[in-house]
ROFI-696042 format. One record per residue (C-alpha): x, y, z. Coordinates in Angstrom, 2 decimals, always signed. Layout:
BEGIN
PASE        X        Y        Z
PASE        X        Y        Z
...
***
This chain:
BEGIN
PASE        X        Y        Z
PASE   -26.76   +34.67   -23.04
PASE   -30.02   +33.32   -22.41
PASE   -29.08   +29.86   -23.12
PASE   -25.99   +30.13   -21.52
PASE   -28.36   +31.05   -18.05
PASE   -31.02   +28.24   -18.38
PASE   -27.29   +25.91   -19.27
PASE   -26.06   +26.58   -15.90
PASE   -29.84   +26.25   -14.12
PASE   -29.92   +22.81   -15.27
PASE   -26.73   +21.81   -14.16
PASE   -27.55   +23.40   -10.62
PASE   -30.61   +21.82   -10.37
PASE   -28.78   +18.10   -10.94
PASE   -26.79   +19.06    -8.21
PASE   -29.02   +20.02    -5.79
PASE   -31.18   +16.72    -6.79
PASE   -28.04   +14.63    -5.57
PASE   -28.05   +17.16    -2.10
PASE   -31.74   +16.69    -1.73
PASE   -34.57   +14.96    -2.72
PASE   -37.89   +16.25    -3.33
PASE   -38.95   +15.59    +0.16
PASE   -35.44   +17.10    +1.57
PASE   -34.07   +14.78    +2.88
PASE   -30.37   +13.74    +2.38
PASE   -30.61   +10.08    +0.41
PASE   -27.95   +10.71    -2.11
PASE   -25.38   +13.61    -0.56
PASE   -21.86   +12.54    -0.35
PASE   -21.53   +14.80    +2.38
PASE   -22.19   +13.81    +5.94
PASE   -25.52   +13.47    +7.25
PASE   -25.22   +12.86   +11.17
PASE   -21.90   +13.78   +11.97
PASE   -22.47   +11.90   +15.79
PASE   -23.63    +8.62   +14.14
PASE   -20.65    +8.42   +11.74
PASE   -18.16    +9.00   +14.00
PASE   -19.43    +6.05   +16.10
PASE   -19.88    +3.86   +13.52
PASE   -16.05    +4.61   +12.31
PASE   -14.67    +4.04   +15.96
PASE   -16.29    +0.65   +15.64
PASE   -15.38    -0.74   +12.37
PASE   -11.50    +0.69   +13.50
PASE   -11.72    -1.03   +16.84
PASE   -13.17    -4.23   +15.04
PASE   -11.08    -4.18   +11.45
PASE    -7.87    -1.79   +11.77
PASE    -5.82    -4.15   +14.24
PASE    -6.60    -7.54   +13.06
PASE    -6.01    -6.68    +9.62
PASE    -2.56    -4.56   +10.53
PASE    -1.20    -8.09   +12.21
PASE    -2.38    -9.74    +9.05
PASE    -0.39    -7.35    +7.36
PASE    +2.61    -7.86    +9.93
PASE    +2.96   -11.27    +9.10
PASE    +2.81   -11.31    +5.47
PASE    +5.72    -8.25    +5.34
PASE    +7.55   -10.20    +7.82
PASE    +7.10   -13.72    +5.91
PASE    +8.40   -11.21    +2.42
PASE   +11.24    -9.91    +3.78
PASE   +12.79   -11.99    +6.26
PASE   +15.59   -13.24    +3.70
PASE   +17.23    -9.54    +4.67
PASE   +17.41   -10.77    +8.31
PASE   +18.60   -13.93    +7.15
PASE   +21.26   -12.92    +5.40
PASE   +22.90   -11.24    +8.47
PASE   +23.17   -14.12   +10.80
PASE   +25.99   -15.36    +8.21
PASE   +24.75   -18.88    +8.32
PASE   +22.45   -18.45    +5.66
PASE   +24.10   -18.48    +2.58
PASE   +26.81   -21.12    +3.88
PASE   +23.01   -23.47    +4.49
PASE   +21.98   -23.12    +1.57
PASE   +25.51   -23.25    -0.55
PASE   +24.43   -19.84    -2.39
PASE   +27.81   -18.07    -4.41
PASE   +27.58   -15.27    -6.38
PASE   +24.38   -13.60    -7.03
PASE   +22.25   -17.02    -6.01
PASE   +20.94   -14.34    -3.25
PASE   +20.04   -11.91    -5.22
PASE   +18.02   -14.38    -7.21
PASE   +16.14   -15.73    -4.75
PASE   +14.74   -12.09    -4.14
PASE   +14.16   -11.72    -7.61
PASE   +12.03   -14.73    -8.54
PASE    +9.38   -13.85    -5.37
PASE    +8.09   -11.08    -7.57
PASE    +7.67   -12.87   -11.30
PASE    +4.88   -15.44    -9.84
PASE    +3.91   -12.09    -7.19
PASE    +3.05    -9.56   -10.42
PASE    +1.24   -12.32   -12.70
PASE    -0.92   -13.75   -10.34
PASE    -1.94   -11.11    -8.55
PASE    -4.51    -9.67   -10.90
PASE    -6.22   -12.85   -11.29
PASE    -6.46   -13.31    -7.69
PASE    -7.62   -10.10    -6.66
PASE   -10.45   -10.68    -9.18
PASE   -11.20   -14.08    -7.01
PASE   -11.18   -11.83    -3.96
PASE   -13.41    -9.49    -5.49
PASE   -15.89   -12.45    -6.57
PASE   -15.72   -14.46    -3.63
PASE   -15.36   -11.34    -0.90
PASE   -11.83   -10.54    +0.99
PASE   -12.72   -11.36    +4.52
PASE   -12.67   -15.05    +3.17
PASE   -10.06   -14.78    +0.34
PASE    -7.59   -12.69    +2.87
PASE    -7.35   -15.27    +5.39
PASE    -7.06   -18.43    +2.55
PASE    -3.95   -16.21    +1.66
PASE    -2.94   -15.62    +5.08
PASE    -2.63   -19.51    +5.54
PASE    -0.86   -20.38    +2.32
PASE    +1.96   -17.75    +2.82
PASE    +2.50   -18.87    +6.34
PASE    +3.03   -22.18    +5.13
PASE    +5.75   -21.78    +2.40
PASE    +7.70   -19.89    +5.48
PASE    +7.41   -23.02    +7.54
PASE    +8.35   -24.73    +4.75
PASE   +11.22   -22.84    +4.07
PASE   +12.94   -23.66    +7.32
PASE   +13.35   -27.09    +6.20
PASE   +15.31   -26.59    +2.97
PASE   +19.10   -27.04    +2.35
PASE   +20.09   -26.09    -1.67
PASE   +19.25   -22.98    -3.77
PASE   +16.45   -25.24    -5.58
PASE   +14.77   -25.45    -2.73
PASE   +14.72   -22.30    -1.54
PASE   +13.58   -20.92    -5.11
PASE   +11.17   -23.07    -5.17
PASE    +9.42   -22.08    -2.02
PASE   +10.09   -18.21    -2.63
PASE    +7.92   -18.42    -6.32
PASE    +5.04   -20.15    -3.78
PASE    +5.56   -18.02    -1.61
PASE    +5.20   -14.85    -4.26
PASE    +2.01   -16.73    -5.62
PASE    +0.39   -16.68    -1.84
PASE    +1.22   -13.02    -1.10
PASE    +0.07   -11.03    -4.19
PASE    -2.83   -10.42    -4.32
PASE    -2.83    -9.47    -0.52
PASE    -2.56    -5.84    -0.08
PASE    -5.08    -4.79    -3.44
PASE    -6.98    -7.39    -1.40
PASE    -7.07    -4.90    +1.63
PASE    -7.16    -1.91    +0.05
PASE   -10.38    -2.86    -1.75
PASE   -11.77    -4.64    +1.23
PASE   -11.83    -1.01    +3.85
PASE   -12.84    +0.88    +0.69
PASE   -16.11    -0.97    +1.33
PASE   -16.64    -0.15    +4.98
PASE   -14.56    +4.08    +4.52
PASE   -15.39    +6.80    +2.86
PASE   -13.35    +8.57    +0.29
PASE   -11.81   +11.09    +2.85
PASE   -11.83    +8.65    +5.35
PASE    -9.76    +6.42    +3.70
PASE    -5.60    +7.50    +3.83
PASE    -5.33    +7.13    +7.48
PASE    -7.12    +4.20    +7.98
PASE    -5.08    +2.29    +5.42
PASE    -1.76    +4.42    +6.54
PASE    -2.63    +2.79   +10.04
PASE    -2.59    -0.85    +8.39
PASE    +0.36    -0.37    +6.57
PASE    +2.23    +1.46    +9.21
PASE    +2.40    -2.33   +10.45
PASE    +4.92    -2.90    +7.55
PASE    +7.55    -0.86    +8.85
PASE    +6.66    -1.97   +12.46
PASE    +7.11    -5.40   +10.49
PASE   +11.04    -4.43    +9.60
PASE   +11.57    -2.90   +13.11
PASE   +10.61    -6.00   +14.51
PASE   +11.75    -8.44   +12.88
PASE   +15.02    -6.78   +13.55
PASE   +14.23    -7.30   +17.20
PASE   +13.45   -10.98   +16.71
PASE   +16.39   -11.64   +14.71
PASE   +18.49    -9.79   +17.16
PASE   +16.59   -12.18   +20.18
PASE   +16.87   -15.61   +17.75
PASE   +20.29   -15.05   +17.02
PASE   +21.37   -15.38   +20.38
PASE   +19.98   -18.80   +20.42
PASE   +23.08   -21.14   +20.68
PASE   +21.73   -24.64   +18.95
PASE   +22.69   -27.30   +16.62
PASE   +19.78   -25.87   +14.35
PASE   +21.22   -22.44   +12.46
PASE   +19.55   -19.50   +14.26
PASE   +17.60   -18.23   +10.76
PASE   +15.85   -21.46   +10.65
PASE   +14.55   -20.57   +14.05
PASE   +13.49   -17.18   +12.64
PASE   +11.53   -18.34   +10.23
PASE    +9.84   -21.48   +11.97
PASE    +8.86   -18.59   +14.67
PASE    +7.23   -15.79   +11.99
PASE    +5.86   -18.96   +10.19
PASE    +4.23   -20.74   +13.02
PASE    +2.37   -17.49   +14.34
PASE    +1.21   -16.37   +10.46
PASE    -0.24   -20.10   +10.07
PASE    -1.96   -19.82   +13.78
PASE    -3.48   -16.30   +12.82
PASE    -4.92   -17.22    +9.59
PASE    -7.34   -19.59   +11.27
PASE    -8.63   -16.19   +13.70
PASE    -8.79   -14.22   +10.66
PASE   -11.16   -16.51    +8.80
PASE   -13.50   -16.65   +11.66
PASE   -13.52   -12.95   +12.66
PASE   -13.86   -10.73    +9.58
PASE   -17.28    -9.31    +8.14
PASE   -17.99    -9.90    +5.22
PASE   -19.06    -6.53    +4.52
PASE   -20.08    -3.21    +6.06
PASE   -23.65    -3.35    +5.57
PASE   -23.85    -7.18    +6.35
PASE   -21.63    -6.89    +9.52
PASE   -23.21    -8.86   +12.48
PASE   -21.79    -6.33   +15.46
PASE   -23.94    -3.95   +13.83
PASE   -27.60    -2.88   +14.56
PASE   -29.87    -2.95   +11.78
PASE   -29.81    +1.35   +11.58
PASE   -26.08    +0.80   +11.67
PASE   -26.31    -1.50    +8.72
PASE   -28.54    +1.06    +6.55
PASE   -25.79    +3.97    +7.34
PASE   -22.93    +1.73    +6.99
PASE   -24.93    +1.07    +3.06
PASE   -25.53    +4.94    +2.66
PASE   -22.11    +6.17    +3.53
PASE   -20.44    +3.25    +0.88
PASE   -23.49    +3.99    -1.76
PASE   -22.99    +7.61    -1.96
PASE   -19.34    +8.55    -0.92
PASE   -17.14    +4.80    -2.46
PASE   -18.71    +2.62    -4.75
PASE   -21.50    +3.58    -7.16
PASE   -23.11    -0.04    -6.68
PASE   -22.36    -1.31    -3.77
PASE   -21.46    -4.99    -3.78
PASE   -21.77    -4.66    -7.29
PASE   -21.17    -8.30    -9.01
PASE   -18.13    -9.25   -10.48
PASE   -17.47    -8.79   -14.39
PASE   -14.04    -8.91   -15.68
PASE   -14.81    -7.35   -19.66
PASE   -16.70    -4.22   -17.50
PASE   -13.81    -4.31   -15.29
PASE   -10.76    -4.15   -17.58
PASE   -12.42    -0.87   -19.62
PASE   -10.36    +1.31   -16.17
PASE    -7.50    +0.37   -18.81
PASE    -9.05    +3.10   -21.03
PASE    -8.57    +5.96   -19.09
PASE    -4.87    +7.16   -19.86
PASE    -5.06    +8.48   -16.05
PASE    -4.50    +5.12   -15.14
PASE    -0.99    +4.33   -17.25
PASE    -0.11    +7.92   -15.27
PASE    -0.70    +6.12   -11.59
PASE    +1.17    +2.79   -12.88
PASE    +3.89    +5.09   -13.53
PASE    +4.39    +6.53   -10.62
PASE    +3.83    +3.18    -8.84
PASE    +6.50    +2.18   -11.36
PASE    +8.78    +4.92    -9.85
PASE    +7.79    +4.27    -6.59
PASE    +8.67    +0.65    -6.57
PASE   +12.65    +1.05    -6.28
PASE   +13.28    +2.83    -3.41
PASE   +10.38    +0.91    -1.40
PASE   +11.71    -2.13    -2.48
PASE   +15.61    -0.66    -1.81
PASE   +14.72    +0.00    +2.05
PASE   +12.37    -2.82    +2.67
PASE   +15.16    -5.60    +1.17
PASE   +18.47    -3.56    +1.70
PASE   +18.47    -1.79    +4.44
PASE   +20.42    -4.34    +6.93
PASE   +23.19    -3.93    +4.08
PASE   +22.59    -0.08    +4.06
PASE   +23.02    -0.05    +7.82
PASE   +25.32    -3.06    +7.87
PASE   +27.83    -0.76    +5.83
PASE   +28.44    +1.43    +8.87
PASE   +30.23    -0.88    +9.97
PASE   +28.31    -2.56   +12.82
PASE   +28.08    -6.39   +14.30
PASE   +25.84    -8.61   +12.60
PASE   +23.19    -7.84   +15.67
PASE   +23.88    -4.71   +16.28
PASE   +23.13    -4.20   +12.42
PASE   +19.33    -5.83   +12.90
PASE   +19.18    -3.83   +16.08
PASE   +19.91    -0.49   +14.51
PASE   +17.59    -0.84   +11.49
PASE   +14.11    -0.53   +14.56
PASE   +14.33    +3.26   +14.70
PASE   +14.58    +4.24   +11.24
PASE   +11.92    +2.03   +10.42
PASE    +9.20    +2.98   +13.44
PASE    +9.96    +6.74   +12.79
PASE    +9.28    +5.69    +9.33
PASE    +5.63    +4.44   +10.71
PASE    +5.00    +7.90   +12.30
PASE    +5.73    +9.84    +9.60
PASE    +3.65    +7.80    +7.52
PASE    +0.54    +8.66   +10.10
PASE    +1.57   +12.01   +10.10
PASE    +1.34   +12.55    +6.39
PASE    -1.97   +10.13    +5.99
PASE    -3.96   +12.11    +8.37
PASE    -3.14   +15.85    +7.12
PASE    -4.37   +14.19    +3.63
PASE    -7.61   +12.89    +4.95
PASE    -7.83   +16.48    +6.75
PASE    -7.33   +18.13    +3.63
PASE    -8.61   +16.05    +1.19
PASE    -5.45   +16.05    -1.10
PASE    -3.39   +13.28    -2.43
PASE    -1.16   +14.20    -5.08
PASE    +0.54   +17.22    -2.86
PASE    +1.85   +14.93    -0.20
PASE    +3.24   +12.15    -2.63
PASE    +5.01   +14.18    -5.17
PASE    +6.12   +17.50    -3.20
PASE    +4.67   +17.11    +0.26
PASE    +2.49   +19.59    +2.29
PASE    +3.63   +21.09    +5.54
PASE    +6.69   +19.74    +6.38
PASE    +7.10   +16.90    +4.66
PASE    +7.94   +15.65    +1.03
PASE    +6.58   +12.39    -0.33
PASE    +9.47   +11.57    -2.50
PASE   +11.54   +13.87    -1.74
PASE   +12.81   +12.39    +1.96
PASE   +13.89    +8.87    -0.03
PASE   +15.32   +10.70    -2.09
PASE   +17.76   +13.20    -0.42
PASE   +18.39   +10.28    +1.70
PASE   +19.34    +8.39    -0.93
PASE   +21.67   +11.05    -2.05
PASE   +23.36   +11.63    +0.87
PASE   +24.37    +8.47    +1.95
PASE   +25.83    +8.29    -2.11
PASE   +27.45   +11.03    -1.55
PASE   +29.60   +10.70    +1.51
PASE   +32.44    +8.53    +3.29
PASE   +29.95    +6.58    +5.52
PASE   +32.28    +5.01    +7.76
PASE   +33.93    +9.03    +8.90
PASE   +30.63   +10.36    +8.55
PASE   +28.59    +7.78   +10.38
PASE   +26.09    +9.64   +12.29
PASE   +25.25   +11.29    +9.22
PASE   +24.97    +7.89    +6.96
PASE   +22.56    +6.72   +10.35
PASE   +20.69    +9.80    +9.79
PASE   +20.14    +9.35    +6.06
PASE   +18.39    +5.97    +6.51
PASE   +16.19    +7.92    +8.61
PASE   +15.18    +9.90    +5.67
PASE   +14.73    +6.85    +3.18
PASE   +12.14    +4.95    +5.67
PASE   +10.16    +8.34    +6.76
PASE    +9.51    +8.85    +2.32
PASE    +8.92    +5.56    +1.36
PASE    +5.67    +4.57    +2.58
PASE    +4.03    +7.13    +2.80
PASE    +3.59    +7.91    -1.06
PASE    +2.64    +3.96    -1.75
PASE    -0.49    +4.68    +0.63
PASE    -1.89    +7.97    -0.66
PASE    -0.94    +6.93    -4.30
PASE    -3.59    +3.39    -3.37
PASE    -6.05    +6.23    -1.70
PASE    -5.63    +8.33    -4.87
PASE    -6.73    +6.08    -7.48
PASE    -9.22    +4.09    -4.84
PASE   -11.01    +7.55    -4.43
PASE   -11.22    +8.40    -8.36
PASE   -12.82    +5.14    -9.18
PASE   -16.23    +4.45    -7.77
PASE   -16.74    +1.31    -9.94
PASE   -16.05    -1.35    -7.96
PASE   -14.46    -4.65   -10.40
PASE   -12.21    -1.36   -11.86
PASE   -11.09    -0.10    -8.81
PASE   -10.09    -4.02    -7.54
PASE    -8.65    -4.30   -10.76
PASE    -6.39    -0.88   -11.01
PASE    -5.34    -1.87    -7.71
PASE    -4.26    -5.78    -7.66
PASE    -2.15    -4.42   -10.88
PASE    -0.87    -1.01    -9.57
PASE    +0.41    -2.58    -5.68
PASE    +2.31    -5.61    -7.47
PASE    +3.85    -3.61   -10.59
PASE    +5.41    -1.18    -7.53
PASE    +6.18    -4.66    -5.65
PASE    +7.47    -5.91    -8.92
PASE   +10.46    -3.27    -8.76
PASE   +11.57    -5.42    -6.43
PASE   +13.58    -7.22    -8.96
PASE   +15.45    -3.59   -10.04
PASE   +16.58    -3.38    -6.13
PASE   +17.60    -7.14    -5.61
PASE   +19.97    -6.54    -9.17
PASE   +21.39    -3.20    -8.53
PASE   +22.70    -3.73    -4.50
PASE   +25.09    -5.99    -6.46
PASE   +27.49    -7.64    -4.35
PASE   +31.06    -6.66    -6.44
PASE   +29.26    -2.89    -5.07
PASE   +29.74    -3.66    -1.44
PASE   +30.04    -1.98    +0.48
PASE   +29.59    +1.35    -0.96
PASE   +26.39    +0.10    -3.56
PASE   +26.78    +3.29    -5.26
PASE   +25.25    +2.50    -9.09
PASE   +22.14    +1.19    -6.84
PASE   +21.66    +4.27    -4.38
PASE   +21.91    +6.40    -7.37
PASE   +19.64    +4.50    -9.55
PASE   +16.67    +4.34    -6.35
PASE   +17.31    +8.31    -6.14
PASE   +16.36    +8.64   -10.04
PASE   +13.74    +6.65    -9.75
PASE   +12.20    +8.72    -6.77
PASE   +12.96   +11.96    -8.87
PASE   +11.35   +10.53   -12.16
PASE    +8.12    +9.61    -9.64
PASE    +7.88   +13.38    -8.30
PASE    +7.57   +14.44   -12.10
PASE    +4.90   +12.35   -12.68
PASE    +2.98   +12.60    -9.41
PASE    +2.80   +16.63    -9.98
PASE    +1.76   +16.64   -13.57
PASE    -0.95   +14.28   -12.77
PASE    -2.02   +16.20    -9.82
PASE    -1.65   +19.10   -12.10
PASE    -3.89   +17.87   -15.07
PASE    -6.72   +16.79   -12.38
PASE    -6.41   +20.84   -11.32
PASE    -7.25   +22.20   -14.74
PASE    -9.73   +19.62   -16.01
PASE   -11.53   +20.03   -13.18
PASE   -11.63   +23.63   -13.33
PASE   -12.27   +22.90   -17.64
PASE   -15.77   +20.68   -16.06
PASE   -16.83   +23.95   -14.03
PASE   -16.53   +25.72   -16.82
PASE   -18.14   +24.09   -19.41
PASE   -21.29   +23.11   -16.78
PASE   -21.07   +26.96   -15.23
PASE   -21.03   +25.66   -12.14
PASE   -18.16   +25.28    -9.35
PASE   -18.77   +22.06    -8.06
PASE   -16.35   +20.27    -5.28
PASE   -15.50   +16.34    -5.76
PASE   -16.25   +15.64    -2.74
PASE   -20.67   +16.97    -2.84
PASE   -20.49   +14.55    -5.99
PASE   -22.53   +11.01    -4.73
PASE   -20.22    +7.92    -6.16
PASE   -23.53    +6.14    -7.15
PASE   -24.20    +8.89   -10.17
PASE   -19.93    +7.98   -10.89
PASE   -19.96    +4.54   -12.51
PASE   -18.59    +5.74   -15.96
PASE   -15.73    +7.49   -14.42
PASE   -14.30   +10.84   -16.06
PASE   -17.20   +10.19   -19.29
PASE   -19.66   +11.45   -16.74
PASE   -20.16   +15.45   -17.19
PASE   -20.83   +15.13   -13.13
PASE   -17.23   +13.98   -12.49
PASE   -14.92   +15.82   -10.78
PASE   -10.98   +14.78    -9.63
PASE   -10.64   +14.23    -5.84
PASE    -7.00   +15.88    -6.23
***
């Protein structure tokens, strides 16, 4: 008993070292020191970061997905001389060059910093959609989509990585909801634009127009980009030089456990041996299909209502911005509650990760669409609000369990493109000989999103009781979130780890 006492001292006393130093004050807490300071210094890297890098983001999901938009003006496939599944192709090959070379890109980014790799990519994607306004034969065309795949993907682990440098853990989900909220703004519009283009009456087919317009604007951006981003938080020249030290603190003690930490791939590819980590790829596996499904099909989706050709672009904006707000919605209560796995695999308050994709999904499977049309309307609704959401907190999830930087760039330029990489499930099962029903597909994406809410709760559920296991064996309750990142380099090896849930 007496060991078991001076056991549990020691393990308080390590804890209170990381609250306090000998002197008391507050070098390595994870919690927040000045409460006024932070807040400031958050309102500026959002007002400086957060909208530049959601356009960013705009342009590459509109320069991804505009072949959807395409598609509708009719003129498209007659261009190009595409029969059969030729289409369906040419949204499959994007993602082979998209999943293999975005690891090795997002370790460039990590080497060579992502306020100067992000912008490189920026220009290079923006290109291959110029270029694609020029081609005439399916060889063409595939050849600019694998380019194209090559340019965006390493992108968004690019991002992700890049505000995990300048946030804290539980600042994190609705900073990166807000950036990726620009994605569906990024299908609303550019059902808005491709309503406005294809009105144009010229001898040049209106989808050309489309994409010389998203193209021009990405290339014109990229050029901003590479001139405005900081390289980092603590080396950020809008800051003062105290705003630099608590920009280093808050990253030292509450992200990264060596901030700015170089670059080594052996060290980087050991996140590989926590079986954790095959868990999140799963569910990003799971994810994949019905993010994919909405972002690629959901003119079709909508289109079999059927609506005009621009009434179809017009009516896909409101799914797709309620689909942004939701996405806030859920990002923030995380952040406010410091929980991840609740709101992607059974949702908290009102809401239900994959659940909304998935009974909408079901639904629209499940009923005569053109007698029960304000219903089918509604269940596209449902498929946009669940989508994104999970693919955000899921990235926040395994960014906030990793405080090693080279793993946590690594987990995440594989995790983002092997959800991306379902892509090539949903451009094989919305088969054309399905149209217009696509039933095999919408109840293939609905498995998918039920096979993901499995795995989301038993991770979540695991994290519970091995955290609980830790505060037993120390005899000490300890919370994730008092745990500094800098004494977190080993990852779950540490006996001072604990799961931020």
């Amino acid at each position: 008993m007496a060991e078991l006492d001076t056991k549990t001292e020691e393990v308080e006393k390590r804890f209170e070292s990381v609250s306090l130093t000998e002197e008391g004050s507050t070098e390595l807490t994870a919690r927040i020191i000045d409460p006024a300071a932070e807040r400031a210094l958050c309102r500026r890297f959002d007002l400086r970061l957060l909208p530049v890098l959601a356009l960013m983001y705009l342009f590459n999901a509109l320069d991804k997905s505009n072949l959807g938009n395409a598609k509708t003006s009719g003129q498209f496939e007659k261009d190009l001389h595409l029969y059969g599944n030729q289409y369906n192709t040419l949204l499959s090959v994007f993602y082979v060059p998209y999943v293999l070379c975005a690891p090795p890109f997002g370790m460039l980014s990590k080497k060579y910093g992502p306020a100067r790799v992000l912008p490189i990519m920026m220009f290079s994607f923006g290109s291959m959609t110029l270029i694609s306004a020029g081609v005439s034969s399916f060889g063409g065309i595939m050849t600019v989509r694998w380019f194209l795949g090559m340019a965006e993907s390493a992108f968004f682990p690019s991002v992700i990585y890049y505000l995990t440098t300048f946030y804290r853990r539980g600042e994190l989900a609705r900073r990166l909801a807000i950036f990726y909220a620009a994605s569906n703004i990024a299908s609303a519009f550019s059902g808005l634009l491709a309503y406005g283009v294809f009105h144009i009456r010229s001898s040049i087919s209106a989808w050309r127009y489309l994409f010389i317009i998203e193209g021009t604007c990405t290339v014109l951006f990229s050029f901003f980009a590479f001139w405005y981003l900081p390289a980092s938080a603590s080396k950020a020249s809008f800051l003062s030089a105290a705003e630099k030290e608590l920009a280093f603190h808050r990253i030292q003690v509450d992200s990264s456990s060596i901030v700015d930490e170089k670059f080594n791939l052996k060290d980087s590819l050991k996140v590989f041996k926590m079986p954790v980590a095959w868990g999140w790829l799963a569910v990003e596996v799971c994810l994949g299909v019905p993010i994919q499904s909405v972002s690629l099909f959901l003119p079709q989706i909508v289109g079999r209502l059927g609506y005009t050709t621009i009434k179809t672009n017009l009516f896909t904006v409101a799914p797709n911005v309620t689909g942004a707000v939701m996405l806030l919605i859920l990002a923030f209560a995380s952040d406010y509650s410091r929980l991840r796995f609740p709101f992607i695999a059974l949702g908290f308050f009102f809401l239900a990760g994959f659940s909304f994709p998935l009974i909408g999904f079901v639904i629209y499977a499940c009923i005569d669409v053109l007698k029960e049309e304000h219903v089918a309307y509604f269940a596209t609704f449902m498929m946009c609000w669940g989508t994104s959401a999970p693919s955000v907190l899921l990235s926040t999830w395994y960014n906030n369990n990793i405080a090693h930087e080279g793993r946590r760039m690594t987990l995440t330029s594989v995790g983002v493109p092997v959800a991306n990489m379902m892509g090539l499930v949903s451009s094989n099962i919305f088969r054309s000989q399905d149209s217009p029903d696509y039933i095999p597909a919408l109840i293939t994406t609905a498995c998918f999103g039920a096979a993901g809410l499995i795995i989301a709760s038993s991770l979540g559920t695991f994290m519970v009781y091995d955290n609980k296991r830790r505060d037993r064996e120390q005899g000490v309750k300890v919370n994730a979130r008092d745990v500094s990142t800098k004494l977190l380099r080993d990852g779950p090896t540490s006996p001072d780890f604990r799961w931020l849930l």
